[in-house]
N, C-alpha and C positions, 0 to 999 in steps of 0.2 A: 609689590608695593605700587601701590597709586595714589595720585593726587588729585582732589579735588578741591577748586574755592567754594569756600562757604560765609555767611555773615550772621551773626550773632551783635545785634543790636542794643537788645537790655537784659535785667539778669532774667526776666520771667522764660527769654529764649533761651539762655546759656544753662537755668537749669532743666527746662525739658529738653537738649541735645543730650545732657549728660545723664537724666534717664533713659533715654530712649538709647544712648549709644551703651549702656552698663546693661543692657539684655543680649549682647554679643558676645561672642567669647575671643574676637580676633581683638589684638592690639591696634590702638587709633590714638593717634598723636595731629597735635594741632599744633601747625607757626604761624607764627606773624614775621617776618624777616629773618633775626637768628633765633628765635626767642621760639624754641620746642615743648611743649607740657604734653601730660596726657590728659587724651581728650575725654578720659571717663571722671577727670574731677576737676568737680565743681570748685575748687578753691583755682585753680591752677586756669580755671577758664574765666574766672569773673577777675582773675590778671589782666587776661588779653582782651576781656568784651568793650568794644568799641562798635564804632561804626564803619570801622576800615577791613575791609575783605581780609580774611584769615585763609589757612590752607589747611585743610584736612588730608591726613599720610593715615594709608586704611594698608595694614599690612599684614594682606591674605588676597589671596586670588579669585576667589570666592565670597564676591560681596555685594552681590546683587539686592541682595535681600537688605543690607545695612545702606546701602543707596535709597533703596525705597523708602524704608523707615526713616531717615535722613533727609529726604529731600526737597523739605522745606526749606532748609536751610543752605541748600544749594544754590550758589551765585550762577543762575544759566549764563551755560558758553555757547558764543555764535560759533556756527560753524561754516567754514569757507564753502 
């Protein structure tokens, strides 16, 4: 399991995350604080789409490829 921030802005981004993350076959879940949905629907993500950084939990070890396709929507992390 991994975590990544991500942000989702308006619905036109929340709905192409959750086409683009529904051609995976790993499970991906999205929080915002306690608040868990699955991150392949669309109702469950125009809950949380705001403007405030989200977390994406991609649970498979093998996800290079779902980062790529994803990673627009990735909040870049500095790194020390």
């Amino acid at each position: 399991m991994k975590r990544y921030p991500i942000r989702l802005t308006n619905i036109e981004e929340a709905t192409t995350f959750v086409k683009t993350a529904n051609k995976f076959e790993c499970d991906m879940d999205i929080c915002r604080g306690s608040i868990i949905i699955d991150a392949k629907s669309i109702l469950g993500i125009m809950t949380l789409c705001s403007d405030s950084e989200l977390e994406l939990i991609i649970y498979n070890n093998n996800h290079d490829d779902v980062l790529e396709s994803l990673s627009a929507f990735l909040v870049n992390q500095k790194t020390a």
